[in-house]
C-alpha positions as CSV (number, residue, x, y, z in Angstrom):
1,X,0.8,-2.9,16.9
2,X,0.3,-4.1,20.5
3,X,-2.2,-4.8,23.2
4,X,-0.7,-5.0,26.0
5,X,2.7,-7.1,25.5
6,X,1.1,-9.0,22.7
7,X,2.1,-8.3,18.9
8,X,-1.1,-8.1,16.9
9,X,-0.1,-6.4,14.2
10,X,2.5,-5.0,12.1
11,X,3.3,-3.3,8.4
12,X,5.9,-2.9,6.3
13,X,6.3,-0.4,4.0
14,X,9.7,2.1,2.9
15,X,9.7,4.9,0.8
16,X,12.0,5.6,-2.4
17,X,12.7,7.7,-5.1
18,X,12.1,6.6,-8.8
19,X,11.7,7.7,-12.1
20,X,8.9,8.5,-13.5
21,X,8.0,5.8,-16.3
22,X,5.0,8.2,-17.9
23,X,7.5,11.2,-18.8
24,X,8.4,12.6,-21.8
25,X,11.8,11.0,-22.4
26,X,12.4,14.5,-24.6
27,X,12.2,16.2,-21.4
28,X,13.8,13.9,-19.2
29,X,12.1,11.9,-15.9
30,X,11.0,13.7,-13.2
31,X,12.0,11.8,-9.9
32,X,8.6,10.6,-7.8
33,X,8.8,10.5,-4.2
34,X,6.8,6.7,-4.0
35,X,6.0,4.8,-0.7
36,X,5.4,1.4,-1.1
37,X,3.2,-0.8,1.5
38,X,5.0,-4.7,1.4
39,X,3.0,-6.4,3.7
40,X,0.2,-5.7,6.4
41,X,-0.7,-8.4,8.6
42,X,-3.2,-8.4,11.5
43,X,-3.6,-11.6,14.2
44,X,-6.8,-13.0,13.1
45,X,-8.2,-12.9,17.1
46,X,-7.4,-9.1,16.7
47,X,-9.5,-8.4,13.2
48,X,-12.5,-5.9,13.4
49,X,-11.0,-4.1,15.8
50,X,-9.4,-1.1,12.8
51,X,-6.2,-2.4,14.0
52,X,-5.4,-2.3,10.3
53,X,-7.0,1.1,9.5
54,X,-5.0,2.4,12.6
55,X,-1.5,1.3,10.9
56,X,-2.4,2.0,7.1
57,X,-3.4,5.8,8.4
58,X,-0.1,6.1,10.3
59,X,2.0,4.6,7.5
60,X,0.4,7.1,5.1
61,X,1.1,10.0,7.3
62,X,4.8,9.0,7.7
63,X,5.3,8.7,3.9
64,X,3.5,12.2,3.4
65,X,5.8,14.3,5.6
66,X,8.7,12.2,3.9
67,X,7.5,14.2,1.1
68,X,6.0,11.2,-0.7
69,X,4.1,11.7,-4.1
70,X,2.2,8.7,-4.0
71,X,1.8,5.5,-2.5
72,X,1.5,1.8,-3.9
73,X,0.6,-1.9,-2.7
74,X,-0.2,-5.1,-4.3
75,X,-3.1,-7.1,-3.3
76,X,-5.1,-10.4,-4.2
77,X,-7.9,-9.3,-6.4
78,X,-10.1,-11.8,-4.0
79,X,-9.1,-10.0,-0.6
80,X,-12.2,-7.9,-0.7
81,X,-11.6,-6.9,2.9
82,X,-8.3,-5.5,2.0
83,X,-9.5,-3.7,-0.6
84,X,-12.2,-2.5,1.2
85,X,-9.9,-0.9,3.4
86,X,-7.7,0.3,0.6
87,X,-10.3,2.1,-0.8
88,X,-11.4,3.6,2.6
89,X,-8.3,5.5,1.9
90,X,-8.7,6.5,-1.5
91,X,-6.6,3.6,-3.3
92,X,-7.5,2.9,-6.6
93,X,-7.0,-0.3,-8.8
94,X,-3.9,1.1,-11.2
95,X,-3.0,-2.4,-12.4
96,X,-4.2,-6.0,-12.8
97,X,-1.3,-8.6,-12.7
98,X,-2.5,-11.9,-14.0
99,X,-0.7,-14.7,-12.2
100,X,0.7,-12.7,-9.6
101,X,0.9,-14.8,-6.5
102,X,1.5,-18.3,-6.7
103,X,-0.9,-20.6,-7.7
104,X,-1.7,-18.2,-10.5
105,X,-3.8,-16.1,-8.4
106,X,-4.1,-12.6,-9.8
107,X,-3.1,-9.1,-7.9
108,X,-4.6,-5.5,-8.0
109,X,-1.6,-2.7,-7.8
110,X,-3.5,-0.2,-6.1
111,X,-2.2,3.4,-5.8
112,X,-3.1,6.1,-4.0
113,X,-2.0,9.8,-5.8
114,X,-1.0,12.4,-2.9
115,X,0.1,14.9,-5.1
């Protein structure tokens, strides 16, 4: 994101095909159409502003008309901002990862289902 010629903001995120884990291995695994969100970083004179709302809403849409099944992040479980906004999307907690981050700090995997 930009205001003006300033950077202010940016995500990452890509978009990949996987196996489905939960299949019946009888059946085989269904590929899932998964976007994943790596990082999403906003310059701290630039917060409150929905900067980050703004970019989260167009990465979604991008990974929908890819076709994408669902999407996923990890978070710090103490972020509450980001989860906040997360959930303003309709991201739920999926997993807890104990010691995640360094320092031991645990993460949320937070996913949000599209199809």
């Amino acid at each position: 994101a930009r205001i003006e010629k300033e950077f202010v903001g940016v995500i990452i995120s890509k978009f990949e095909q996987r196996s489905s884990r939960s299949a019946s291995l009888a059946f085989g695994k269904p590929i899932i159409n998964r976007g994943y969100i790596a990082m999403l970083v906003v310059d701290k004179k630039y917060r409150k502003m929905r900067i980050a709302s703004k970019l989260v809403r167009l990465s979604i849409e991008a990974m929908k008309h890819g076709g994408a099944d669902e999407i996923v992040l990890e978070t710090d479980s103490q972020n509450q901002s980001a989860l906040n906004l997360y959930h303003s999307f309709g991201f739920l907690i999926d997993k807890v990862m104990n010691r995640y981050y360094f320092g031991g700090l645990t993460a949320y995997r937070l996913k949000l289902w599209l199809a």
